[in-house]
N, CA, C and O atoms as a GROMACS GRO file, in nm:
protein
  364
    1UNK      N    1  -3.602   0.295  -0.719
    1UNK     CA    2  -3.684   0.238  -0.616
    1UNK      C    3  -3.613   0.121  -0.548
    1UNK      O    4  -3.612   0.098  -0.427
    2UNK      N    5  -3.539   0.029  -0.672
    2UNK     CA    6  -3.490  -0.060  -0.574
    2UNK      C    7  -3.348  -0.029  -0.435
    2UNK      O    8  -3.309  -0.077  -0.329
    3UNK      N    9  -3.317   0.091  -0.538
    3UNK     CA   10  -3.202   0.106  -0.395
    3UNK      C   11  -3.261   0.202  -0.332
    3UNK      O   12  -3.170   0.259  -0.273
    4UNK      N   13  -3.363   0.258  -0.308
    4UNK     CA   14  -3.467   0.301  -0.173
    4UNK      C   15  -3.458   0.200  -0.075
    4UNK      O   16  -3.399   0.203   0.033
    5UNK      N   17  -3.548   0.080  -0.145
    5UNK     CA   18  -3.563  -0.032  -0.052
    5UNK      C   19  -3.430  -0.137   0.022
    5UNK      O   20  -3.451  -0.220   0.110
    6UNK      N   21  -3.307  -0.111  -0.032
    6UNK     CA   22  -3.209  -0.174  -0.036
    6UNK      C   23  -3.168  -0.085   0.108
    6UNK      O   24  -3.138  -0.145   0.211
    7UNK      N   25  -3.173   0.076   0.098
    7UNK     CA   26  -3.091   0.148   0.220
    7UNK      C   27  -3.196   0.123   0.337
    7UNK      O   28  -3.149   0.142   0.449
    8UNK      N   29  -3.350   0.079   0.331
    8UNK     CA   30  -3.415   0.023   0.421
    8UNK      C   31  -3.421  -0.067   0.484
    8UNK      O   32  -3.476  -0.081   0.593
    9UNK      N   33  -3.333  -0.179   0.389
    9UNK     CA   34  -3.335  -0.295   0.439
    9UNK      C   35  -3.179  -0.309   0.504
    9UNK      O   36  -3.125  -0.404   0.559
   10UNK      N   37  -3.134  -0.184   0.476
   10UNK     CA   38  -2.977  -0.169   0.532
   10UNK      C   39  -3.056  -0.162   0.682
   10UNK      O   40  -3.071  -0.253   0.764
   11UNK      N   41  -3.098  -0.034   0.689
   11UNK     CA   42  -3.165  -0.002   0.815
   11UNK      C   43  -3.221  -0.114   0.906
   11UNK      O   44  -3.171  -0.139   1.016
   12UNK      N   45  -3.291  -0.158   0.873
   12UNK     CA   46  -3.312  -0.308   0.949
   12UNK      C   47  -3.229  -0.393   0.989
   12UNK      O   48  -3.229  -0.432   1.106
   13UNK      N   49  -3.132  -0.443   0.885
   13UNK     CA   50  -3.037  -0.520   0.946
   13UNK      C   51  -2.948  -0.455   1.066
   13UNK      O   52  -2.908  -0.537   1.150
   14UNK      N   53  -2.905  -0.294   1.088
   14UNK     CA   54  -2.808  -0.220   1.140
   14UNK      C   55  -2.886  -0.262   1.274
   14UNK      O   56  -2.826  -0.319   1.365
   15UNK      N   57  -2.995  -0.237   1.280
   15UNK     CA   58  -3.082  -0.227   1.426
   15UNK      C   59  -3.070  -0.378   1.461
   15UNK      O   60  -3.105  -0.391   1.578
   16UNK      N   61  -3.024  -0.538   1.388
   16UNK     CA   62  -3.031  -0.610   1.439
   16UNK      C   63  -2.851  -0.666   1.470
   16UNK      O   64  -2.829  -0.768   1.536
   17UNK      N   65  -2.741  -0.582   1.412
   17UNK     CA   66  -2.632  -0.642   1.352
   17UNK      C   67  -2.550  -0.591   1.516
   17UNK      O   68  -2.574  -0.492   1.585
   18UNK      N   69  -2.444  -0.706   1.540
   18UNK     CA   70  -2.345  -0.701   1.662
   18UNK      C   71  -2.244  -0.617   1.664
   18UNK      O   72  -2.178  -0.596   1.562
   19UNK      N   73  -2.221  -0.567   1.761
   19UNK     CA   74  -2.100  -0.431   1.751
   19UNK      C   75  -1.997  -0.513   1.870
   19UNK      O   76  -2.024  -0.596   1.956
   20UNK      N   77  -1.876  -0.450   1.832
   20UNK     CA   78  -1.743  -0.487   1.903
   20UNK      C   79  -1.759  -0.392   2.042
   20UNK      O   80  -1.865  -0.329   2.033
   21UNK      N   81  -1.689  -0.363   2.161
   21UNK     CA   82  -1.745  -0.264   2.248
   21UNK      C   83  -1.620  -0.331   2.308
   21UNK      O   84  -1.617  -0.454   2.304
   22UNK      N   85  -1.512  -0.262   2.366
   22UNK     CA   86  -1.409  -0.327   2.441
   22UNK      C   87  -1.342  -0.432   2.390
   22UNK      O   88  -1.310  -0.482   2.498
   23UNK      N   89  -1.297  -0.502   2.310
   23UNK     CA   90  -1.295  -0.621   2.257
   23UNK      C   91  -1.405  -0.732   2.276
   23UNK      O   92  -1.375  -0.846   2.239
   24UNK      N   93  -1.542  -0.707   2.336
   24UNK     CA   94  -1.643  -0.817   2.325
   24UNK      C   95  -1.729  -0.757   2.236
   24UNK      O   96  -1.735  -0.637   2.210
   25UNK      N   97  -1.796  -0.847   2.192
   25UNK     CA   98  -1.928  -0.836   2.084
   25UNK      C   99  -2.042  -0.812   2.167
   25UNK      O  100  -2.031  -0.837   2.287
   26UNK      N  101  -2.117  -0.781   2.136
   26UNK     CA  102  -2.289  -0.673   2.220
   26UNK      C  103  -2.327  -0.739   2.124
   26UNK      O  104  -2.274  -0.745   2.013
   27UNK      N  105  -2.482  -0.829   2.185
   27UNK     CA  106  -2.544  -0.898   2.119
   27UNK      C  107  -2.698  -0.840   2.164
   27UNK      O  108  -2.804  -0.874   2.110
   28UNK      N  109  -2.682  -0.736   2.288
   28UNK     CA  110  -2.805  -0.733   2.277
   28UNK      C  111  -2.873  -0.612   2.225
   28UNK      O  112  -2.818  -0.502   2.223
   29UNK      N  113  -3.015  -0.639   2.174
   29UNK     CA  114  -3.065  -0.572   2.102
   29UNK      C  115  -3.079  -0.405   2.130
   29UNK      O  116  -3.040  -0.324   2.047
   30UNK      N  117  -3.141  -0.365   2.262
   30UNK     CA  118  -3.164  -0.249   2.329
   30UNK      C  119  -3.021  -0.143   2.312
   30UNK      O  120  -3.017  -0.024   2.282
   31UNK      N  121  -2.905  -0.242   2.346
   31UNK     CA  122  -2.787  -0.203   2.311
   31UNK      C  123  -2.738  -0.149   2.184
   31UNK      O  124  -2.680  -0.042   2.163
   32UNK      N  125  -2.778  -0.262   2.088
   32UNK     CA  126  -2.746  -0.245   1.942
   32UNK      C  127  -2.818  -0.113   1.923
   32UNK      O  128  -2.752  -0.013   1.891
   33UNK      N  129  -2.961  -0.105   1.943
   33UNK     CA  130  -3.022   0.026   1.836
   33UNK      C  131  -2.994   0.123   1.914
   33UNK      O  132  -3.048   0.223   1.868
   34UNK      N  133  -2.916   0.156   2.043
   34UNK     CA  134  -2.911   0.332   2.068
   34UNK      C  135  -2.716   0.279   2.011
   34UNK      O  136  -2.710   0.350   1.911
   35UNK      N  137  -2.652   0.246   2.014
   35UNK     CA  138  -2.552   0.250   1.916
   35UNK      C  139  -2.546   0.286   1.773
   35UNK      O  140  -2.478   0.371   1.715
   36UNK      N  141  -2.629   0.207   1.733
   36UNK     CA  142  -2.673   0.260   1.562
   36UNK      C  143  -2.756   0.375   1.541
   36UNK      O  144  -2.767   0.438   1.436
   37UNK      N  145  -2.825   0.404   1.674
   37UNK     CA  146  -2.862   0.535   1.656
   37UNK      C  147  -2.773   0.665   1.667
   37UNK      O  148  -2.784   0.766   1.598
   38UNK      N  149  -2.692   0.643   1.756
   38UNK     CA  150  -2.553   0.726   1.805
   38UNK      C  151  -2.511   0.780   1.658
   38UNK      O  152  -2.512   0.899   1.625
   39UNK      N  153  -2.470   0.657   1.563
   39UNK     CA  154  -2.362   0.654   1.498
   39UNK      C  155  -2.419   0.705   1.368
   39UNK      O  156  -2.432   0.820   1.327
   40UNK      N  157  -2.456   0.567   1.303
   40UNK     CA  158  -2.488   0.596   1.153
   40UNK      C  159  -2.594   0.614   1.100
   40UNK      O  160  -2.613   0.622   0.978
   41UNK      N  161  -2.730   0.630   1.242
   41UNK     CA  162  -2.875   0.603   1.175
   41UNK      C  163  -2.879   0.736   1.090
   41UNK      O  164  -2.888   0.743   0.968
   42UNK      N  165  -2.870   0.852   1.190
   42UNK     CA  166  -2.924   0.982   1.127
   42UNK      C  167  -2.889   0.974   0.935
   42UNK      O  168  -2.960   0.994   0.837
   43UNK      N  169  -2.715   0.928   0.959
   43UNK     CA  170  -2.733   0.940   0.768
   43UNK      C  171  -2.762   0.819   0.685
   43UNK      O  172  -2.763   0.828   0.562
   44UNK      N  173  -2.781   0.727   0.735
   44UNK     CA  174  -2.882   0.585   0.634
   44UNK      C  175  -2.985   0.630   0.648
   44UNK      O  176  -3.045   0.596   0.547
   45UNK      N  177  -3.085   0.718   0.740
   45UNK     CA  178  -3.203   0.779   0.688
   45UNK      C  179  -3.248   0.851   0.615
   45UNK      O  180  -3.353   0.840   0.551
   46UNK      N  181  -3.115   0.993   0.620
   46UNK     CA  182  -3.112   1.077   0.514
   46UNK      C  183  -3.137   1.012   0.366
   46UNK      O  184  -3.230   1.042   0.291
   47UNK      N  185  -3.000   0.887   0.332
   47UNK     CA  186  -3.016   0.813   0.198
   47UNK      C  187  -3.095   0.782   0.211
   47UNK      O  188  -3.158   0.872   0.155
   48UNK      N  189  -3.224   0.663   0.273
   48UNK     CA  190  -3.287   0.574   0.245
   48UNK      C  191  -3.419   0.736   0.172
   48UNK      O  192  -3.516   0.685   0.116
   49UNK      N  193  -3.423   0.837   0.172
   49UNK     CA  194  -3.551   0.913   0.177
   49UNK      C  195  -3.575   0.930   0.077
   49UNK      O  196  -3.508   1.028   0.044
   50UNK      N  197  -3.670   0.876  -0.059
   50UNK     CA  198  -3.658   0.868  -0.171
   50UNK      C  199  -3.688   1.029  -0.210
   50UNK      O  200  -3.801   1.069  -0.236
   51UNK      N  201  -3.568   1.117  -0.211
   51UNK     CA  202  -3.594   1.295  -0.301
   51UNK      C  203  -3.668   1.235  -0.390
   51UNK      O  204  -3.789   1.217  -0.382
   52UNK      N  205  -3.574   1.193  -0.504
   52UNK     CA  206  -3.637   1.156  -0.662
   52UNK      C  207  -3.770   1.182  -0.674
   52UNK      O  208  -3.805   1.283  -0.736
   53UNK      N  209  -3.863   1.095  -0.616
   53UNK     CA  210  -3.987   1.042  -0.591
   53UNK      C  211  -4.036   1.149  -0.526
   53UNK      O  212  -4.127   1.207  -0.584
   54UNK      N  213  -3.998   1.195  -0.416
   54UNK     CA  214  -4.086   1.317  -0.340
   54UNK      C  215  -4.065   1.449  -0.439
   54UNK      O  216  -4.166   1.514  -0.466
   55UNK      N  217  -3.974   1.478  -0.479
   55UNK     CA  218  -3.968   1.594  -0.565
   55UNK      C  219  -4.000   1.606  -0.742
   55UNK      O  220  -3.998   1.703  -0.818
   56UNK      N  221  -4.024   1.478  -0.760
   56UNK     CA  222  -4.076   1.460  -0.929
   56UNK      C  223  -4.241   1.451  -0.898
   56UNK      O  224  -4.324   1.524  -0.952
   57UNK      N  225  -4.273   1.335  -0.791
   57UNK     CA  226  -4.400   1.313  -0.783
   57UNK      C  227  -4.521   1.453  -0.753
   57UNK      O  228  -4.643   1.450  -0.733
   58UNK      N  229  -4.443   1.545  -0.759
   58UNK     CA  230  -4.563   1.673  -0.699
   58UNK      C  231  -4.627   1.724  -0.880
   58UNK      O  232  -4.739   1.773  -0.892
   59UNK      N  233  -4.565   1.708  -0.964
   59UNK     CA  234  -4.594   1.739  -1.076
   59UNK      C  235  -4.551   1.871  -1.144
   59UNK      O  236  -4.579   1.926  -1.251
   60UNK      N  237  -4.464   1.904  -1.032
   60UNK     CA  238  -4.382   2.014  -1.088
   60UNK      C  239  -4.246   1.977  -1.165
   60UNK      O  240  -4.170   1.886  -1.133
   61UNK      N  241  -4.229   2.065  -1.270
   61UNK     CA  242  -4.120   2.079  -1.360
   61UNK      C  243  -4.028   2.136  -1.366
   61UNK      O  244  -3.958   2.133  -1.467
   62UNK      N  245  -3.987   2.228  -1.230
   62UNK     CA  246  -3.890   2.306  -1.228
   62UNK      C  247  -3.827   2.310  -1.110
   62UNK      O  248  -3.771   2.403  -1.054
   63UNK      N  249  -3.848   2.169  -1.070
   63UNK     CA  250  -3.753   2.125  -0.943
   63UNK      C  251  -3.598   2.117  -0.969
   63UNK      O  252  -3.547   2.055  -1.062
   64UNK      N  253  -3.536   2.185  -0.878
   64UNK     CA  254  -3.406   2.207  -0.905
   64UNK      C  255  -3.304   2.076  -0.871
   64UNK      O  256  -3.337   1.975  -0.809
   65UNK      N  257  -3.191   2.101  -0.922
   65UNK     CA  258  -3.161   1.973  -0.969
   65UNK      C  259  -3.056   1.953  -0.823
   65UNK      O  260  -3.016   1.844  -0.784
   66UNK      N  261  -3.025   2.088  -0.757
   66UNK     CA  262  -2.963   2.058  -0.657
   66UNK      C  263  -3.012   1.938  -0.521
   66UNK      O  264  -2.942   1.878  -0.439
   67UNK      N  265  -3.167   1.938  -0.543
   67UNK     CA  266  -3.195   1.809  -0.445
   67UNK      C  267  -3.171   1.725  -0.456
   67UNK      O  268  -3.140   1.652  -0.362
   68UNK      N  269  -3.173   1.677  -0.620
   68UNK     CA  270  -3.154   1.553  -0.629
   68UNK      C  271  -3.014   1.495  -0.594
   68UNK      O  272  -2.991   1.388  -0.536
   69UNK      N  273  -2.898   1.614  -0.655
   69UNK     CA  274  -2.761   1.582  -0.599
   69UNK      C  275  -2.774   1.568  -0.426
   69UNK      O  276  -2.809   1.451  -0.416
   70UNK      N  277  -2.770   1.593  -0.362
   70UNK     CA  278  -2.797   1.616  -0.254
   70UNK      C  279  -2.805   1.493  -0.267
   70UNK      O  280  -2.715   1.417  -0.304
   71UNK      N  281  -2.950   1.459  -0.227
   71UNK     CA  282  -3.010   1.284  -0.213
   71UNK      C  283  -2.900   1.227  -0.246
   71UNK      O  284  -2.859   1.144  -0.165
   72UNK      N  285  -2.809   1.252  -0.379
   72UNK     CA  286  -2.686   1.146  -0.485
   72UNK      C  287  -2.566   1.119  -0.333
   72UNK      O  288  -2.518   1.024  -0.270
   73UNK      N  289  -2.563   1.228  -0.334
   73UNK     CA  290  -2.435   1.260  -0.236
   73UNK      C  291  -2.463   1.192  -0.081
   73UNK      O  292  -2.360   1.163  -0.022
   74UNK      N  293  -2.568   1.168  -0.022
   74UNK     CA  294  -2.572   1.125   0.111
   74UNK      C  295  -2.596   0.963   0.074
   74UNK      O  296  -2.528   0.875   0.127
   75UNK      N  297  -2.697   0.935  -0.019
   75UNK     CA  298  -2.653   0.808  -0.045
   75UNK      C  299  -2.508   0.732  -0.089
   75UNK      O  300  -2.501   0.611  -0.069
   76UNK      N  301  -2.406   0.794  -0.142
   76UNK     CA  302  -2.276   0.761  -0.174
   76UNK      C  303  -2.222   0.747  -0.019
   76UNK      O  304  -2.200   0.645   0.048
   77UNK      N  305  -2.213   0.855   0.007
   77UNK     CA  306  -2.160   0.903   0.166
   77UNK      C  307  -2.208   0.702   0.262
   77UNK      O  308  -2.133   0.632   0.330
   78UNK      N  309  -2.338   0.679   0.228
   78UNK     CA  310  -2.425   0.608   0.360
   78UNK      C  311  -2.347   0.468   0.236
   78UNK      O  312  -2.303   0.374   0.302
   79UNK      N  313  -2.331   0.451   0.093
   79UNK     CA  314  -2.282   0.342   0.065
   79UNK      C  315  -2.137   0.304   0.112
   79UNK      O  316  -2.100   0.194   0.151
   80UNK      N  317  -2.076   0.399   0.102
   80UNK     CA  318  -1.942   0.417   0.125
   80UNK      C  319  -1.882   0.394   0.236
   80UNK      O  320  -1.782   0.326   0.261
   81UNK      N  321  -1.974   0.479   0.325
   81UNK     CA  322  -1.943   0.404   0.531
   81UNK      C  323  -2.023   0.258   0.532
   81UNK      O  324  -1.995   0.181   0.623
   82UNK      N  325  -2.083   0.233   0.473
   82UNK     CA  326  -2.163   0.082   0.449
   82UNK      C  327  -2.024  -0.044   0.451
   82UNK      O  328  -1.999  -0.124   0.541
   83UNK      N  329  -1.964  -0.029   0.342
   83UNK     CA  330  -1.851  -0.128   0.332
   83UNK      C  331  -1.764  -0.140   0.428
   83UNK      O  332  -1.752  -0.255   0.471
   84UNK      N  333  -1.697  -0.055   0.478
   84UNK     CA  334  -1.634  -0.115   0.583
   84UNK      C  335  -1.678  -0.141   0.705
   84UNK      O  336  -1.587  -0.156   0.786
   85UNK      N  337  -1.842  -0.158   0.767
   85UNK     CA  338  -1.882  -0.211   0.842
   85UNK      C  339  -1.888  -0.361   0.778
   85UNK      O  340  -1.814  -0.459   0.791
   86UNK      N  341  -1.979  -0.344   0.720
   86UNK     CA  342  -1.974  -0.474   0.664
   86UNK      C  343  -1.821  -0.555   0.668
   86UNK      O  344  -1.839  -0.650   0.745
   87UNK      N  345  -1.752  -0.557   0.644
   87UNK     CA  346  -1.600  -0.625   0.673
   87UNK      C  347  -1.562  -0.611   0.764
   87UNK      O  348  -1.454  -0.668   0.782
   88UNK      N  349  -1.612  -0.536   0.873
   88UNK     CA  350  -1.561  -0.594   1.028
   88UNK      C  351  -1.646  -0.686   1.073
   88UNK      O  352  -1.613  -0.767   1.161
   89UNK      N  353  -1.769  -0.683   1.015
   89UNK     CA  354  -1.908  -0.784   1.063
   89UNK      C  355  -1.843  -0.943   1.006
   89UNK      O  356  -1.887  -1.055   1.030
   90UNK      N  357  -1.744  -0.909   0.937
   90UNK     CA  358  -1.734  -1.050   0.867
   90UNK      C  359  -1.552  -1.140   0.913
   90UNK      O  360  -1.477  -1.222   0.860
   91UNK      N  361  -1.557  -1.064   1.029
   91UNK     CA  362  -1.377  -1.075   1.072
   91UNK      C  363  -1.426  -1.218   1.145
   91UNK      O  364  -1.343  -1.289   1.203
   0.00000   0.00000   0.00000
């Protein structure tokens, strides 16, 4: 649960965080979110979508285990392109 809320709160910050564009920084907002939408929203949404929880919580027992990899794998994928934004945000 907590890294549910962690790729949400990724999400939030992305929609408020400055992008390079020509060598200047874009500060404005309208700008920022169809950029982050362009780019990386579609798969920080995929991660942020708690499978685990949607596919244990129905009360079935013979949920296959391939969702959950799945979910494993796009969250790695959305941590992984995570870091090196983050270190250009910090140049």
């Amino acid at each position: 649960m907590f890294v549910d809320i962690m790729f949400i709160a990724d999400i939030l910050i992305n929609f408020r965080t400055t992008y390079l564009h020509n060598g200047e920084v874009v500060s404005d907002p309208r700008k920022i979110a169809v950029n982050y939408i362009k780019s990386w929203f579609l798969i920080d949404a995929a991660a942020a979508i708690p499978f685990d929880l949607l596919l244990y919580g129905t009360g079935s027992s013979d949920v296959s285990d391939n969702w959950l990899d799945f979910s494993q794998s796009i969250a790695t994928k959305a941590a992984v392109n995570w870091l090196p934004r983050q270190s250009l945000h910090n140049c």
